[in-house]
N, CA, C and O atoms as CSV, one atom per row, in Angstrom:
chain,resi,resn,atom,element,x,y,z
A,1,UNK,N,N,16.685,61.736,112.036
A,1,UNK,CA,C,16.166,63.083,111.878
A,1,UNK,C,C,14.999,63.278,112.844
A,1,UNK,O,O,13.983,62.585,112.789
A,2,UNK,N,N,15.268,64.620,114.062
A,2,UNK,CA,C,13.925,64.979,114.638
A,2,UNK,C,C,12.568,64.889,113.437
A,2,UNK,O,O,12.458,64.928,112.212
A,3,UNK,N,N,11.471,64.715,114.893
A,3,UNK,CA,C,10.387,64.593,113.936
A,3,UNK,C,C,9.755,66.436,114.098
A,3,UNK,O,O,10.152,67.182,114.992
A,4,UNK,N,N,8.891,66.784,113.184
A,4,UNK,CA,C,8.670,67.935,113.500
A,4,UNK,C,C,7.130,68.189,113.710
A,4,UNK,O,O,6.192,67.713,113.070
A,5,UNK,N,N,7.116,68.950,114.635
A,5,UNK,CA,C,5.387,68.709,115.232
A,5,UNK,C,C,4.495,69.519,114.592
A,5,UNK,O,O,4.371,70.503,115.321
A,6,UNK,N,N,3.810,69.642,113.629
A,6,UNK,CA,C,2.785,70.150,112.852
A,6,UNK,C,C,1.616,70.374,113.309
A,6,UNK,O,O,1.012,69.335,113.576
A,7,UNK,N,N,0.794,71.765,113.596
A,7,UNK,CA,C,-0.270,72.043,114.210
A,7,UNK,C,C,-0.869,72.019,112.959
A,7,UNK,O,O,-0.365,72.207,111.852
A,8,UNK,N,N,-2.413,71.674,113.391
A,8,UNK,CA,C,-3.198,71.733,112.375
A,8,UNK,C,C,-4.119,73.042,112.431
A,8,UNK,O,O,-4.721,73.083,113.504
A,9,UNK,N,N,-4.347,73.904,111.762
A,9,UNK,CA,C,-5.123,75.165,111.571
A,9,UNK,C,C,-6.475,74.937,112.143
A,9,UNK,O,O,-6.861,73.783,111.955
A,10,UNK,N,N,-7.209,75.608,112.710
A,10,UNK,CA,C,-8.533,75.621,113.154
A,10,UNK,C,C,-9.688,74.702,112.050
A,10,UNK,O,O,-9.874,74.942,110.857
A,11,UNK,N,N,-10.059,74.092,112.521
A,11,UNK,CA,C,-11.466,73.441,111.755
A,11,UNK,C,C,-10.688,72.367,110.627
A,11,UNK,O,O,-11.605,71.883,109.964
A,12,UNK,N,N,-9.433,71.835,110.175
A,12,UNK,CA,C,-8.696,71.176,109.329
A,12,UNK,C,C,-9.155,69.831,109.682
A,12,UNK,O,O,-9.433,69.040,108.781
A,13,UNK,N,N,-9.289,69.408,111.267
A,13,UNK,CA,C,-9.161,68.030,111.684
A,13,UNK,C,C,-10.458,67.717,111.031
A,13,UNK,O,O,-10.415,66.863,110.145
A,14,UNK,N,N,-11.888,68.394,111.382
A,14,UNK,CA,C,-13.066,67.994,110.613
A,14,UNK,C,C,-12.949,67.715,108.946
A,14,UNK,O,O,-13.536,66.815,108.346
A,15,UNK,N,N,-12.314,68.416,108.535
A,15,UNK,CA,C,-12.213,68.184,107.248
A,15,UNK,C,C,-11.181,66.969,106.947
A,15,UNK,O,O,-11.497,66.250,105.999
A,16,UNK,N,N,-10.396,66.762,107.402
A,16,UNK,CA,C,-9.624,65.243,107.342
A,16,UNK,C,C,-10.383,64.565,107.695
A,16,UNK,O,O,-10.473,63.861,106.689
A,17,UNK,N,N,-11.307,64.026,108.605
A,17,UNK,CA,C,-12.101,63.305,109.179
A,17,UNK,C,C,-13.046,63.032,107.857
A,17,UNK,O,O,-12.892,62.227,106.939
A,18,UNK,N,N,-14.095,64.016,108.107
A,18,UNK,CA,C,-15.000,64.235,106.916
A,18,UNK,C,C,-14.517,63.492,105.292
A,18,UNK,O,O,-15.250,62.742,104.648
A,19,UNK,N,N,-13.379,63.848,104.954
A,19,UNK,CA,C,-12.703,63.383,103.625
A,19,UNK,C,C,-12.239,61.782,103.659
A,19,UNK,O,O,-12.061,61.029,102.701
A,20,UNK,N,N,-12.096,61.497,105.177
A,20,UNK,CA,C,-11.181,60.202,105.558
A,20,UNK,C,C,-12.856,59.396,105.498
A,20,UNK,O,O,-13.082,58.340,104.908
A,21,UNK,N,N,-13.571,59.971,106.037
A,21,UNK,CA,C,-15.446,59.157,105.940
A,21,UNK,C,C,-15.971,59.114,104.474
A,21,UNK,O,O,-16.806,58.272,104.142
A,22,UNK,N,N,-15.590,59.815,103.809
A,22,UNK,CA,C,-15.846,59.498,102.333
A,22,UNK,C,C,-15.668,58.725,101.517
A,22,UNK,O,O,-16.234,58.539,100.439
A,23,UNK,N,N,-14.290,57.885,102.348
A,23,UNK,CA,C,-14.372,56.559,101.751
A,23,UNK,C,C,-15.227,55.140,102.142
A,23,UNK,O,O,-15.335,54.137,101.436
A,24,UNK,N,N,-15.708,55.341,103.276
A,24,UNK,CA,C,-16.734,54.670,103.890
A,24,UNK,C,C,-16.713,54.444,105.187
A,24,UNK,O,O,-15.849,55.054,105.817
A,25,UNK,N,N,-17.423,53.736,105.771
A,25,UNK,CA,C,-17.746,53.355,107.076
A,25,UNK,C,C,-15.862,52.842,107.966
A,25,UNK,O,O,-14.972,52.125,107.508
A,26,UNK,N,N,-15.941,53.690,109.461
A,26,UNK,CA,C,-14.895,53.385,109.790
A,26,UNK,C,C,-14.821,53.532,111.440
A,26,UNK,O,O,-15.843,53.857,112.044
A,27,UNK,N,N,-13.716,53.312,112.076
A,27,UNK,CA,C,-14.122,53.375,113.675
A,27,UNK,C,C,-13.083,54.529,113.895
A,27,UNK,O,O,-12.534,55.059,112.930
A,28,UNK,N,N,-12.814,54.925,115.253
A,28,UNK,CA,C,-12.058,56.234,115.496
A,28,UNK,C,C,-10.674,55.525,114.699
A,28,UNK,O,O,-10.348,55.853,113.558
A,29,UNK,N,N,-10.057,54.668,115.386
A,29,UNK,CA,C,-8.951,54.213,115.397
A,29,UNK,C,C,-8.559,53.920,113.528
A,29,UNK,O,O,-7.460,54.047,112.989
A,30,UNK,N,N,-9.264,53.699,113.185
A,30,UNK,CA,C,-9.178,53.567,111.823
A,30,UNK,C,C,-9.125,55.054,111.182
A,30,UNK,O,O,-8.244,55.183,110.331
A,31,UNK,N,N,-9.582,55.717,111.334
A,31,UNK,CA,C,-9.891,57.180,110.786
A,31,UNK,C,C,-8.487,57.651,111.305
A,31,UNK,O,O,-8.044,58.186,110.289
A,32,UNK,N,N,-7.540,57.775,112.241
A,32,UNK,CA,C,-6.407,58.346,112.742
A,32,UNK,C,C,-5.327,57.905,112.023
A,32,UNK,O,O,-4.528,58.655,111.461
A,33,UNK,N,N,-5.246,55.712,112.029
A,33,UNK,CA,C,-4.216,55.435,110.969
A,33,UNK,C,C,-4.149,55.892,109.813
A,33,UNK,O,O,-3.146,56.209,109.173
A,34,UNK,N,N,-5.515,55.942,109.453
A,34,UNK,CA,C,-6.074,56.576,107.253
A,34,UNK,C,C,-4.998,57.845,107.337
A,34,UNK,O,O,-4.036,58.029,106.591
A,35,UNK,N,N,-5.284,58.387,108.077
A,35,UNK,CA,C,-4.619,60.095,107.659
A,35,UNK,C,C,-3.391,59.894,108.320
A,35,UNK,O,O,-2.700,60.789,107.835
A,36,UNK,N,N,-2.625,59.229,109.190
A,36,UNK,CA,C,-1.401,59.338,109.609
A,36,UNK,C,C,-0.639,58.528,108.212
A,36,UNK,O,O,0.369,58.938,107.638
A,37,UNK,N,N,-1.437,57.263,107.859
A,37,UNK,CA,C,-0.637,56.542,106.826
A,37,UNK,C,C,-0.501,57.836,105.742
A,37,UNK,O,O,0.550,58.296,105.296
A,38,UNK,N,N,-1.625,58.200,105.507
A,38,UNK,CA,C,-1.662,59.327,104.234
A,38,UNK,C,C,-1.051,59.956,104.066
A,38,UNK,O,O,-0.404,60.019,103.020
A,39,UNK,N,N,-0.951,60.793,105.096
A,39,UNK,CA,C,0.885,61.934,105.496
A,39,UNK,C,C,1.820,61.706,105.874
A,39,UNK,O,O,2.476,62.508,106.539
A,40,UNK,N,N,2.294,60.250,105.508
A,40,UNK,CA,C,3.476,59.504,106.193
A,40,UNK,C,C,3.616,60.173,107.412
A,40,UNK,O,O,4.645,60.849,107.429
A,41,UNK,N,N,3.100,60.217,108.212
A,41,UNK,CA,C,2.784,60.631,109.906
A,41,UNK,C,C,3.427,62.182,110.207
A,41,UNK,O,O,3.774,62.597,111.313
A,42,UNK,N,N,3.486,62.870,109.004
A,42,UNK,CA,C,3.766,63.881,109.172
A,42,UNK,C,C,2.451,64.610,110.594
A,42,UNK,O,O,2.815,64.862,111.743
A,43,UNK,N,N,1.034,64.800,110.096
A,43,UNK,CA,C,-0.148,65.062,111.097
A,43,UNK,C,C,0.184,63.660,111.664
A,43,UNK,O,O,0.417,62.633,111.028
A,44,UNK,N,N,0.147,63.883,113.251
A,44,UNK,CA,C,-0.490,63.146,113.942
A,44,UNK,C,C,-2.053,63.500,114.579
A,44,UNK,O,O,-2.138,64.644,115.026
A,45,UNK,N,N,-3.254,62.688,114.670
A,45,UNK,CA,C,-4.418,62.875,115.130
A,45,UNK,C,C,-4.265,62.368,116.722
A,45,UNK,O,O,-4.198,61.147,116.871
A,46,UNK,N,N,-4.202,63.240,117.970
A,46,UNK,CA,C,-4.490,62.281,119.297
A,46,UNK,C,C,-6.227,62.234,119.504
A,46,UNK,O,O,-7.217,62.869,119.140
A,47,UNK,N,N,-5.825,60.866,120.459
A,47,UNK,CA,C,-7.258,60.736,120.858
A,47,UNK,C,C,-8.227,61.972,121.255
A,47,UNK,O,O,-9.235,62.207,120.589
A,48,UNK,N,N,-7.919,62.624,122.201
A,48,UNK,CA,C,-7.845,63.700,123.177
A,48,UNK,C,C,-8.521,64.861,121.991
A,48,UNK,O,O,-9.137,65.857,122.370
A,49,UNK,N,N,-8.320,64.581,120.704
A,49,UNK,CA,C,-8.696,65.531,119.797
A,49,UNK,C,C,-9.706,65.052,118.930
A,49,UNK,O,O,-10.683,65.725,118.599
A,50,UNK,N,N,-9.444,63.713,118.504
A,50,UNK,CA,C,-10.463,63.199,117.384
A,50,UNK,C,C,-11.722,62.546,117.784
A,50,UNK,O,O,-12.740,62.636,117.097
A,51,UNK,N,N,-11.657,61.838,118.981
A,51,UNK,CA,C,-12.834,61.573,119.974
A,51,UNK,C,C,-13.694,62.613,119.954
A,51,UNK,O,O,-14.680,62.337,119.270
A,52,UNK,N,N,-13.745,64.230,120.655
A,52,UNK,CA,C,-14.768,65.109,120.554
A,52,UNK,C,C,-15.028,65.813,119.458
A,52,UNK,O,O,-16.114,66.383,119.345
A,53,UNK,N,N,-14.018,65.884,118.431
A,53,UNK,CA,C,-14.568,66.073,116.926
A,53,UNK,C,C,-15.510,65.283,116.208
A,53,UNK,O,O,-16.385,65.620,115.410
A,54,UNK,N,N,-15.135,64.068,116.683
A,54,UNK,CA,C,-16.016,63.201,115.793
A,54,UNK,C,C,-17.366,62.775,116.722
A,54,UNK,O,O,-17.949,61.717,116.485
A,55,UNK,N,N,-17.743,63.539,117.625
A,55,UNK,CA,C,-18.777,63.536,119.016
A,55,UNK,C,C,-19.292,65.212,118.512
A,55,UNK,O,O,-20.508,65.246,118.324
A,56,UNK,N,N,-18.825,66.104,118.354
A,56,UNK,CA,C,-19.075,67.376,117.435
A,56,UNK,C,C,-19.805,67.223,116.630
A,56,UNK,O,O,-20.938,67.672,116.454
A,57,UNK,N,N,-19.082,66.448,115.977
A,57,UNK,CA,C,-19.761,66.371,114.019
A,57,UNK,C,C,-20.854,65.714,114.293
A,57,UNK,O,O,-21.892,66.261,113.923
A,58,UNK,N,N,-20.964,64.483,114.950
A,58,UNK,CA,C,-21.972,63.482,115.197
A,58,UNK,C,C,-23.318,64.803,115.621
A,58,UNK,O,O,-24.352,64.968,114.975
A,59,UNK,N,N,-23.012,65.365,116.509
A,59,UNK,CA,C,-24.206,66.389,117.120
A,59,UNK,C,C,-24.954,66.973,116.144
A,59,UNK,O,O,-26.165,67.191,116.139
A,60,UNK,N,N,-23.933,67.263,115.119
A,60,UNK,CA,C,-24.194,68.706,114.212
A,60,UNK,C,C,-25.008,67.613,112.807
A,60,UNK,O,O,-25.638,68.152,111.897
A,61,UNK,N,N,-24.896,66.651,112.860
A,61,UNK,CA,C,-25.343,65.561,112.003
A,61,UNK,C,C,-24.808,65.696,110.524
A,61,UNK,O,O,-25.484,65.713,109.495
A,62,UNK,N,N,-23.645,65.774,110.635
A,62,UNK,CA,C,-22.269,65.464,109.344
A,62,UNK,C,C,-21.893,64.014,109.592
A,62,UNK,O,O,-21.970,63.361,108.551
A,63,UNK,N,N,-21.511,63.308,110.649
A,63,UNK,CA,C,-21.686,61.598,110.799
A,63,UNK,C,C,-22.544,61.174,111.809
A,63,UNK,O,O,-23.013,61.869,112.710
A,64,UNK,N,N,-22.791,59.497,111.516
A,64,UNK,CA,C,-23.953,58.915,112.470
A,64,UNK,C,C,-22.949,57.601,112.776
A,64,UNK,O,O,-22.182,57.051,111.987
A,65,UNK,N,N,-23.178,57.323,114.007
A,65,UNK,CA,C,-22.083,56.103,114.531
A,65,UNK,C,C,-23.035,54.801,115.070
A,65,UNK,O,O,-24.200,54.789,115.468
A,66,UNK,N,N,-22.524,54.243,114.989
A,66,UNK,CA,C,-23.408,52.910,115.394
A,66,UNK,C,C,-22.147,51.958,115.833
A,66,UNK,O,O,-21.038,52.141,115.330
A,67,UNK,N,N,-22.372,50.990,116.744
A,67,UNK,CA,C,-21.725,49.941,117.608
A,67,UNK,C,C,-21.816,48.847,116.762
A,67,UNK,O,O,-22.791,48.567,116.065
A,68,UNK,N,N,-20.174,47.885,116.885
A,68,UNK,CA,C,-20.005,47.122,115.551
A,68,UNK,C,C,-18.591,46.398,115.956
A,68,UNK,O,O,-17.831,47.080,116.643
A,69,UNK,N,N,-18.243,45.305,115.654
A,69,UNK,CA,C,-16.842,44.767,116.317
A,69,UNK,C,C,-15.445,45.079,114.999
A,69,UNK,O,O,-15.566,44.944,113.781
A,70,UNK,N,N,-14.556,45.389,115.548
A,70,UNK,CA,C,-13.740,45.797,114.874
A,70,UNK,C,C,-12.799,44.718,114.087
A,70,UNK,O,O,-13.234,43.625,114.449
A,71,UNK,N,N,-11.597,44.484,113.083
A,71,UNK,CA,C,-11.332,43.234,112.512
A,71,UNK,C,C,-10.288,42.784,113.581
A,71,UNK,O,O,-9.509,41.955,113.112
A,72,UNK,N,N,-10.066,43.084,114.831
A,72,UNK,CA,C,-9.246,42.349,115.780
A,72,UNK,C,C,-10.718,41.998,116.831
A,72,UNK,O,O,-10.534,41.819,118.035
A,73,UNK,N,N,-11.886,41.939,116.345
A,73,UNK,CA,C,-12.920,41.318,117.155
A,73,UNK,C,C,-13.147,42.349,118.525
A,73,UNK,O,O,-13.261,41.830,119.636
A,74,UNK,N,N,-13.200,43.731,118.372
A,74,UNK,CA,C,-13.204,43.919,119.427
A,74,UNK,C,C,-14.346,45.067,119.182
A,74,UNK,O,O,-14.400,45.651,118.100
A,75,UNK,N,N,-15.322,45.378,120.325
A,75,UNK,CA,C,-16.089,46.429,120.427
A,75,UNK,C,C,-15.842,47.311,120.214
A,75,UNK,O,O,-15.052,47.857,120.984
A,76,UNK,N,N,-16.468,48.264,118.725
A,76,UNK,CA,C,-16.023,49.652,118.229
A,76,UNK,C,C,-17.264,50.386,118.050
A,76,UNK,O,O,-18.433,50.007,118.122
A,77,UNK,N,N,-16.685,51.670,117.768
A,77,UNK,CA,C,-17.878,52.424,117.756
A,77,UNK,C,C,-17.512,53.132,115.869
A,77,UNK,O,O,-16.536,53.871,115.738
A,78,UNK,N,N,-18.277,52.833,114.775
A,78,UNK,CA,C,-18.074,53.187,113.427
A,78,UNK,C,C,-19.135,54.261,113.231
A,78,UNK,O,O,-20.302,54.390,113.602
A,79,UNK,N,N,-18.035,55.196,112.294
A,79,UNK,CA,C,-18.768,56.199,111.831
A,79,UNK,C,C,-19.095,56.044,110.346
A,79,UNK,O,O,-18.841,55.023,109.707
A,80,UNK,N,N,-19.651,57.087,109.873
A,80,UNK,CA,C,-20.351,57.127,108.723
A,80,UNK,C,C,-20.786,58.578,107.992
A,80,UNK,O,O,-21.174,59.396,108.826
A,81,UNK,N,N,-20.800,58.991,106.817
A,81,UNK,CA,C,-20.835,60.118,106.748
A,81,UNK,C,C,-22.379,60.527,106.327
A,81,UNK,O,O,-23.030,59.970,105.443
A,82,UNK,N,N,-22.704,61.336,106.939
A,82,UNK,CA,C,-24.734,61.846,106.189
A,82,UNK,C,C,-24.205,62.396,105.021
A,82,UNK,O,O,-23.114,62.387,104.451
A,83,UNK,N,N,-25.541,62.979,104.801
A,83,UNK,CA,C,-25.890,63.644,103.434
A,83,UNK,C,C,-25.493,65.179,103.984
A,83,UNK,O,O,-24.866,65.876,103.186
A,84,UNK,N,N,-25.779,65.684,105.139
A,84,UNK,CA,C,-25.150,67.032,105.763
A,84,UNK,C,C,-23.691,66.514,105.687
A,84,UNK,O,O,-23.041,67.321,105.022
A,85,UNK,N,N,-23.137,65.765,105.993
A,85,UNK,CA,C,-21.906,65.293,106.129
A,85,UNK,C,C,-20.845,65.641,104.853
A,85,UNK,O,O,-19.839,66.344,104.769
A,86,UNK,N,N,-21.557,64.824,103.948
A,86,UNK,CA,C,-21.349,65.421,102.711
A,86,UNK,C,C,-21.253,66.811,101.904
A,86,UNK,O,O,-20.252,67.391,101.485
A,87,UNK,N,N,-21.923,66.982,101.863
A,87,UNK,CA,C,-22.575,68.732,101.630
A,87,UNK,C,C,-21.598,69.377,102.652
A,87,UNK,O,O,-20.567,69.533,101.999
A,88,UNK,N,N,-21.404,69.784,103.774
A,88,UNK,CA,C,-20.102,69.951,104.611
A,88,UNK,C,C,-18.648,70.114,104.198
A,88,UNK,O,O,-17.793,70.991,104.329
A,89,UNK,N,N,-18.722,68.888,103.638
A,89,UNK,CA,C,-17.285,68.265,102.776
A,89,UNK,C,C,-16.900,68.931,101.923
A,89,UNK,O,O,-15.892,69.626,101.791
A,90,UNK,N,N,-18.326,68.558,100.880
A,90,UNK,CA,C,-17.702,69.964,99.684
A,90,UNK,C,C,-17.483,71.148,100.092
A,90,UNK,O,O,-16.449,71.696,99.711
A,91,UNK,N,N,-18.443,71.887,101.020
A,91,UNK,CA,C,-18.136,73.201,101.275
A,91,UNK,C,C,-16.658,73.616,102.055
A,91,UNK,O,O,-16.200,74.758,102.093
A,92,UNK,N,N,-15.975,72.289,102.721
A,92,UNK,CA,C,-14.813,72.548,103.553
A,92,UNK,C,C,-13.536,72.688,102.745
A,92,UNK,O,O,-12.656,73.543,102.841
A,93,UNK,N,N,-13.637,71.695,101.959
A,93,UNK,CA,C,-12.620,71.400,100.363
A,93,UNK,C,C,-12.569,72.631,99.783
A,93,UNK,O,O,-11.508,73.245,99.888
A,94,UNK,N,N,-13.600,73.199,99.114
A,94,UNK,CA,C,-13.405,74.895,98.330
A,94,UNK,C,C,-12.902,75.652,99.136
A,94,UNK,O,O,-12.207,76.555,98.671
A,95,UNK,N,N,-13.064,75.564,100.573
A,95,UNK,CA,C,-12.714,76.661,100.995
A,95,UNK,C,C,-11.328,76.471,100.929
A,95,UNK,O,O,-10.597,77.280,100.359
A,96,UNK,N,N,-10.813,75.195,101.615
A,96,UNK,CA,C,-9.340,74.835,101.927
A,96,UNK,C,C,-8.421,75.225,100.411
A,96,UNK,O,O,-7.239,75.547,100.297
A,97,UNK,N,N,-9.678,75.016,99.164
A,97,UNK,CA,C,-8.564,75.215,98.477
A,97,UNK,C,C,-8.444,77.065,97.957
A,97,UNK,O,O,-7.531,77.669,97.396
A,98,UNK,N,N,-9.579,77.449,98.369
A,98,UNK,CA,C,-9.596,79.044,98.126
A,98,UNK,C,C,-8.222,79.689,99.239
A,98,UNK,O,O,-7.334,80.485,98.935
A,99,UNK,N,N,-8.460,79.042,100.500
A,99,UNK,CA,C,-7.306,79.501,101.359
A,99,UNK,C,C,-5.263,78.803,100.875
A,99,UNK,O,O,-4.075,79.119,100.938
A,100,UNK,N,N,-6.179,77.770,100.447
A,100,UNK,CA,C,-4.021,77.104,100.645
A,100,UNK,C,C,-3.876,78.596,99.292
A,100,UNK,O,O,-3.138,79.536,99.587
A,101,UNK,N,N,-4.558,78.617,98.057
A,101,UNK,CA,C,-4.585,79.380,97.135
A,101,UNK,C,C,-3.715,80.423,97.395
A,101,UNK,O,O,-2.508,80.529,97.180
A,102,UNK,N,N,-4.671,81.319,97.987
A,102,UNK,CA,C,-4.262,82.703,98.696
A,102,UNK,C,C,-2.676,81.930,99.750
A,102,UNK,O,O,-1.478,82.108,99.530
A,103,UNK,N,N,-2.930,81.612,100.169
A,103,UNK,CA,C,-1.538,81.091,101.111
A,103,UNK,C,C,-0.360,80.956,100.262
A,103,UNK,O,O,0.677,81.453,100.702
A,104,UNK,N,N,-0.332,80.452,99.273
A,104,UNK,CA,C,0.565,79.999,97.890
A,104,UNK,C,C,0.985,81.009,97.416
A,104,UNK,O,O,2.165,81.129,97.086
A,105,UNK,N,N,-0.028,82.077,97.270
A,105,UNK,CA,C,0.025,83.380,96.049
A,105,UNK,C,C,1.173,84.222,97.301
A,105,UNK,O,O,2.165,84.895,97.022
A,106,UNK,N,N,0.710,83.949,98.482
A,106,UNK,CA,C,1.750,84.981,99.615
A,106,UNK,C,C,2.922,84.374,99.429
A,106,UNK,O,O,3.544,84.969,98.548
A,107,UNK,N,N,3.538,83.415,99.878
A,107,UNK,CA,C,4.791,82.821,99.394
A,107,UNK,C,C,5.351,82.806,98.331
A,107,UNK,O,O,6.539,82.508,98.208
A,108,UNK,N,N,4.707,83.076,97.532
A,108,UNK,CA,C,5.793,82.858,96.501
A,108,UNK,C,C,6.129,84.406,95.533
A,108,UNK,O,O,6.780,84.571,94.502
A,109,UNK,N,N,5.483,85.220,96.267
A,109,UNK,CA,C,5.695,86.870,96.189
A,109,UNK,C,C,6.338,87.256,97.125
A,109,UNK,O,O,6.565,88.459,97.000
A,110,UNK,N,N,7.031,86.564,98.603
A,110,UNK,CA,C,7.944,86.820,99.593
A,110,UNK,C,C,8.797,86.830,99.775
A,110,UNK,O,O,9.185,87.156,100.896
């Protein structure tokens, strides 16, 4: 069976990210498998996308990264989520679920 390519809606990847950091400390590469395993690879995350999101967020001070070797021993860069980070989170979650909401209520009146 083709695979089918799923765009992700504006501002979604931060909030996967953000939710995927809530479970704790992690490096890019780790944060991409979390959510690909999660959606049986339905989302794929590319580099090209999650690199300056998570260089975004870092700015805006939602995560803080620090240099750290990864469990194949190799130089990584791990993130972490703040207390803005947090606070973020919740506010991204209500919304997502105020919108899928409304999104739900349209479909199933169509």
């Amino acid at each position: 069976m083709a695979k089918i390519r799923t765009d992700l809606m504006q501002g979604t990847l931060e909030l996967l990210i953000l939710k995927t950091l809530s479970r704790g400390t992690m490096h890019g590469y780790g944060i991409a498998q979390h959510i690909h395993q999660t959606v049986d690879d339905v989302i794929r995350i590319e580099d090209g996308s999650l690199y300056p999101a998570l260089y975004r967020m870092e700015e805006r001070g939602w995560v803080q990264s620090q240099w750290g070797v990864s469990e194949n021993n190799r130089r990584a860069k791990f993130y972490k989520l703040t207390r803005a980070g947090r606070k973020q989170l919740d506010g991204e979650q209500a919304n997502w679920q105020r919108i899928s909401q409304a999104i739900t209520r349209i479909l199933r009146t169509a």
